[in-house]
C-alpha positions, 0 to 999 in steps of 0.5 A, spaced: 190 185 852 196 187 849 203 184 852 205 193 853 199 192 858 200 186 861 206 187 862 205 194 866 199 189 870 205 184 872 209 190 875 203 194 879 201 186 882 210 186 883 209 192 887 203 191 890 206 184 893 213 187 895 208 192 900 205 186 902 211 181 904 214 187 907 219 189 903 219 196 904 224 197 910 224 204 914 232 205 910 230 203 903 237 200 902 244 198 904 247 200 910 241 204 912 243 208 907 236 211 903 235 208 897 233 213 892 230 212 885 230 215 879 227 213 873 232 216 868 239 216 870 240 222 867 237 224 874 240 219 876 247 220 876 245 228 878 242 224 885 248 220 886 253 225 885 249 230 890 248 224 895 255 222 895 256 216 901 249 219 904 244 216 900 243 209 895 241 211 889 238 207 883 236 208 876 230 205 872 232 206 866 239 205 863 241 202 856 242 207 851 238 204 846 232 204 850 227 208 848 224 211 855 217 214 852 216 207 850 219 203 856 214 198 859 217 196 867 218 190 868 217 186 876 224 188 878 223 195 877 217 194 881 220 192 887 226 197 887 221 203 886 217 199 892 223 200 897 224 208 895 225 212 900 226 218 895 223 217 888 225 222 882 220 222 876 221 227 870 214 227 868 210 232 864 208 225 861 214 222 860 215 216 865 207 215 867 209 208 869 213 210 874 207 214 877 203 208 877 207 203 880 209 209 885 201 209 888 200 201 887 207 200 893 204 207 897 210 207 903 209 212 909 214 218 908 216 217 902 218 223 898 217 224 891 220 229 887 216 231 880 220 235 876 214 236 871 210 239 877 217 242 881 218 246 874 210 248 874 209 244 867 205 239 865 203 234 859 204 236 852 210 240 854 216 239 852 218 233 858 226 233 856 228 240 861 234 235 863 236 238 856 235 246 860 241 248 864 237 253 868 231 248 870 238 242 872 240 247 877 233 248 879 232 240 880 238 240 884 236 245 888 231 240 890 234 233 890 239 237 896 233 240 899 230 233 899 236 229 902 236 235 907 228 232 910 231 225 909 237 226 913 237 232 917 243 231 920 248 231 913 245 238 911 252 240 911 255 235 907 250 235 902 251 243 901 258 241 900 256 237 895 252 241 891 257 247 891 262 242 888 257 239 884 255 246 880 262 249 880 267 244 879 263 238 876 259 242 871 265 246 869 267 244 863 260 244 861 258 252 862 265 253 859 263 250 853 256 252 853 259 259 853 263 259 847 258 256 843 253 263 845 260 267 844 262 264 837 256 260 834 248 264 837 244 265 831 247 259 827 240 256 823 240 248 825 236 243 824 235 237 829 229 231 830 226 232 836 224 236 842 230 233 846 234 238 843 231 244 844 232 246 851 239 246 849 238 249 843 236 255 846 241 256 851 245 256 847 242 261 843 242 257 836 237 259 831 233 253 831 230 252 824 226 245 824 219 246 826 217 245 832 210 241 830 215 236 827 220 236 833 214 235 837 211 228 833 217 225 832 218 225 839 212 223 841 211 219 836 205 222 833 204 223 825 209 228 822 205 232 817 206 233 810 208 241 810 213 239 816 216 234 812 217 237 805 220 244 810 225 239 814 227 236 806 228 243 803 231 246 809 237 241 809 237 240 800 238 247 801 242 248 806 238 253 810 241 249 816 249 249 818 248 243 823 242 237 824 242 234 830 237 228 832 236 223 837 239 216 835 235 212 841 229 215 836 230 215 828 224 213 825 223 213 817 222 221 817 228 223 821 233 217 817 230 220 810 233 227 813 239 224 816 240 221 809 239 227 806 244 232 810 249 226 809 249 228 801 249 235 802 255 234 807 251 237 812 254 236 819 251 232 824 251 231 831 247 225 835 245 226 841 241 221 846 236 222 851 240 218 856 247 216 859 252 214 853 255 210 854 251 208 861 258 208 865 258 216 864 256 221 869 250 226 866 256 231 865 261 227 861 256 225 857 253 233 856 260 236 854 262 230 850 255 232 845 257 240 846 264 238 845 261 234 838 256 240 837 263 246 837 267 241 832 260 239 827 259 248 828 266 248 826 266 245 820 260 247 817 262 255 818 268 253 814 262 252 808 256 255 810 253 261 812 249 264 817 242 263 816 236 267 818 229 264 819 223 264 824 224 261 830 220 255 832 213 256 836 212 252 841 
């Protein structure tokens, strides 16, 4: 038995224990304030701007080194999911842990908001839509209708909470995906993986990489030998003004591209799958990136030209 998976056993044993003391509270928190648990404070953060003092929300996953689509819970992790009142799984095959610790502490009421299912997605689909601007304002639209069936009596309060959440707080971050699309649409660029996507098509940028080897490397998966030489060829040749990739997941494939858009002087940008640093909110962390993806497009449109391809399939 490997140590991945006994570590797993260990947590569903956690969970089932914690249900079995009794430490599941009718609150689930502090104050008799709902806890609410996500697995990714990516949507974390989301949660607790838009819960305010109304809820207690905790996130699973919060060191920006960790790589969630290998992460393995630990016991703790078991005992605070099995306290949730509330629970947020990003699933599409992203964070199946959570489920499974979930179903081992079953609580009575209970709510569990899938973003997968929310957006009708499922596995082998691209999990990171916290990366879309249009599928975020559809979770939050669901995060305030849950708190609303937690607490019937905030309802006011949490509406309150959403118009600021998406009119100030998010202010910075459409102002700056507009003036991408306004001066950079259709701009080739190359990134590492299916993190990027999302984003990349909101802001209507010609993304270049294939989409099969986004995809892999993503999923950890083997990259094949056609996409490896279309990605080495697309940055020697300079077919991309920018490369981006995803620092908590550079395998050999993605370092050997890095490399190579560093000899060529191709700007790069780094991007992470969650909070960085992990004292920042989902939006100072996304406008700090789309500030660093205006200054990288930027700098290469003094050198490079616009240019054309294919659009990824995917």
């Amino acid at each position: 038995m490997t140590g991945a998976r006994m570590r797993l056993l260990g947590a569903l044993a956690a969970a089932s224990a914690a249900l079995a003391l009794g430490g599941c509270d009718s609150s689930g928190g502090s104050g008799g304030r709902p806890l609410v648990v996500a697995g990714e404070n990516f949507w974390g953060s989301v949660a607790a701007q838009l819960g305010g003092d109304r809820v207690r929300v905790e996130s699973i996953i919060t060191n920006p080194q960790t790589d969630p689509h290998s992460y393995q819970p630990s016991t703790e992790d078991a005992r605070t999911l099995a306290e949730a009142k509330m629970a947020i799984v990003n699933g599409i095959g992203y964070d199946e842990w959570e489920s499974r610790l979930l179903s081992a502490s079953p609580l009575s009421g209970r709510i569990v908001l899938n973003v997968g299912r929310l957006l009708g997605l499922g596995g082998g689909e691209n999990p990171h839509q916290w990366y879309s601007p249009e599928h975020l304002d559809r979770v939050v639209d669901q995060i305030v209708a849950d708190y609303d069936r937690l607490d019937p009596s905030a309802g006011a309060y949490f509406a309150q909470r959403k118009r600021i959440f998406l009119s100030k707080d998010l202010a910075e971050y459409d102002s700056l995906r507009a003036q991408i699309r306004r001066r950079y649409a259709g701009v080739a660029v190359g990134y590492s993986e299916s993190i990027f996507t999302p984003l990349g098509e909101d802001l209507h940028l010609k993304l270049l990489t294939p989409y099969s080897f986004a995809k892999a490397i993503a999923e950890g998966t083997d990259v094949s030998a056609k996409d490896k030489r279309t990605v080495d060829r697309q940055a020697e040749e300079h077919k991309i003004a920018v490369w981006v990739f995803n620092s908590q997941n550079v395998t050999p494939d993605v370092q050997r591209v890095n490399e190579i858009a560093r000899a060529e002087h191709i700007p790069i940008l780094t991007v992470t799958e969650t909070l960085s640093p992990a004292s920042a909110n989902f939006q100072q962390w996304q406008t700090a990136q789309l500030r660093r993806l205006l200054a990288a497009l930027s700098s290469a449109a003094i050198s490079q030209p616009r240019n054309s391809g294919a659009p990824p399939k995917g």
